[in-house]
Backbone bond lengths (Angstrom), bond angles and torsions (degrees), N, CA, C in turn:
res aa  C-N    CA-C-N  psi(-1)  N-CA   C-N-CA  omega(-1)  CA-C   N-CA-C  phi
1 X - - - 1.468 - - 1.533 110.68 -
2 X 1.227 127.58 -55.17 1.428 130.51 165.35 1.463 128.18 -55.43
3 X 1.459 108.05 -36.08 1.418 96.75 143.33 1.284 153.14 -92.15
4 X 1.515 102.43 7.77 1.793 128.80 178.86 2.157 87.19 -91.47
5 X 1.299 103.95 -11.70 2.034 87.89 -170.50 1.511 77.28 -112.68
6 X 1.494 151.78 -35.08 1.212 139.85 157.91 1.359 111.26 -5.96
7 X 1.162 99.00 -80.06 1.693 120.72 -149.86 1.438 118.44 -52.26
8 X 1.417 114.50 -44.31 1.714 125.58 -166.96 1.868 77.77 -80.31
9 X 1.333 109.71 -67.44 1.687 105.47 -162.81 1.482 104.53 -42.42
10 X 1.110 127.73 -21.49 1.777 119.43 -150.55 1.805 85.79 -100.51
11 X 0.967 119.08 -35.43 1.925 131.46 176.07 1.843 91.27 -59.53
12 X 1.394 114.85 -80.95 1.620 98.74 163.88 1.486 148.81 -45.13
13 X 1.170 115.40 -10.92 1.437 124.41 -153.46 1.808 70.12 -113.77
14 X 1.016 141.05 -47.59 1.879 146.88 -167.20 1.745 85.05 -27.91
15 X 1.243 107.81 -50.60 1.486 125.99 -150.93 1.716 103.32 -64.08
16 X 1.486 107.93 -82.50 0.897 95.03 -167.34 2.195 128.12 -83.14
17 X 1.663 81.47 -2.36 1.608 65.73 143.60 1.212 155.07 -113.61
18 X 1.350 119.89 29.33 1.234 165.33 108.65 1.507 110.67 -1.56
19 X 1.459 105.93 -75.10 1.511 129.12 168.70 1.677 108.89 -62.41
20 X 1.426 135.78 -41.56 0.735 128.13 159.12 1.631 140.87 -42.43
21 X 1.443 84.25 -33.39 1.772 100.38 179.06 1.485 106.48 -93.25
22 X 1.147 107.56 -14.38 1.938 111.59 176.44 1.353 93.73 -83.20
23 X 1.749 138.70 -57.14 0.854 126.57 173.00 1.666 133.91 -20.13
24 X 1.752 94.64 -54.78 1.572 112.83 -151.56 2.333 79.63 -81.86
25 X 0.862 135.45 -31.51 1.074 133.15 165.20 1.241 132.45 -58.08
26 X 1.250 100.06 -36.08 1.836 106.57 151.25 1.313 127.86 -42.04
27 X 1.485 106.38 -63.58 1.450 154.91 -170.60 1.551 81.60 -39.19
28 X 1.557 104.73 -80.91 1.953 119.93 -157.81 1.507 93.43 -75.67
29 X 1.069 134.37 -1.13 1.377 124.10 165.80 1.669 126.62 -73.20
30 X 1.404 77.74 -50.80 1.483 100.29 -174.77 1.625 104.14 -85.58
31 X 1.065 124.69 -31.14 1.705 115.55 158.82 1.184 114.05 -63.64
32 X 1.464 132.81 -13.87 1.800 128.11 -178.55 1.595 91.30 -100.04
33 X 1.333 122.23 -29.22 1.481 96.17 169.85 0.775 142.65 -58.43
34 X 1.570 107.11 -37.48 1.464 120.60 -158.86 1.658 95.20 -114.42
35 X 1.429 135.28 34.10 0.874 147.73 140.39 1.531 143.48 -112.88
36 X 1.645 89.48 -10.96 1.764 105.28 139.66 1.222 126.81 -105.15
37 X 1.440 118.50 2.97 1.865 125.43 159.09 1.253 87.21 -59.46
38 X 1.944 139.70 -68.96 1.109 156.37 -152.17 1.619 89.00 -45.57
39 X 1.668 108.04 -94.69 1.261 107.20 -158.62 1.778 118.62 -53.11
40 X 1.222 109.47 -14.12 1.580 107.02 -172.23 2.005 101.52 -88.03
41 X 1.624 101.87 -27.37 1.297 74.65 167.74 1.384 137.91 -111.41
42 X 1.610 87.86 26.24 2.035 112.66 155.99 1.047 125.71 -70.61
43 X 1.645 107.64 -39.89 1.370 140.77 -178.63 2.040 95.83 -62.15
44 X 1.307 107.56 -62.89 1.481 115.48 -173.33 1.890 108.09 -56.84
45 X 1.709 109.07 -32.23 1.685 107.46 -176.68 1.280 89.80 -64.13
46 X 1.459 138.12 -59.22 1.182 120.82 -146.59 1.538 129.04 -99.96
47 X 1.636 103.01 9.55 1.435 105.43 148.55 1.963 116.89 -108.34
C-alpha cells in the first residue's frame, strides 16, 4: 500500500522538486549578485 501511494506521489513530487532546486538556484544567484553589486560598488567609492 505505501508503495502503491509512493509511486503516483513520487511522479508528482518529480515536479516540484525540480522547482525546488531551480528555486534554491535563484536564491545563490541572486546572493552572488547582489554581493558583487556590493563589492564592485566599494570598489567604485574608493576610486
Amino acid at each position: 500500500m505505501l508503495i502503491n501511494n509512493r509511486r503516483p506521489s513520487g511522479e508528482g513530487h518529480g515536479e516540484p522538486d525540480f522547482q525546488v532546486k531551480l528555486n534554491w538556484l535563484f536564491v545563490i544567484l541572486a546572493a552572488m549578485v547582489i554581493f558583487g553589486l556590493a563589492i564592485w560598488a566599494s570598489i567604485d567609492w574608493r576610486s
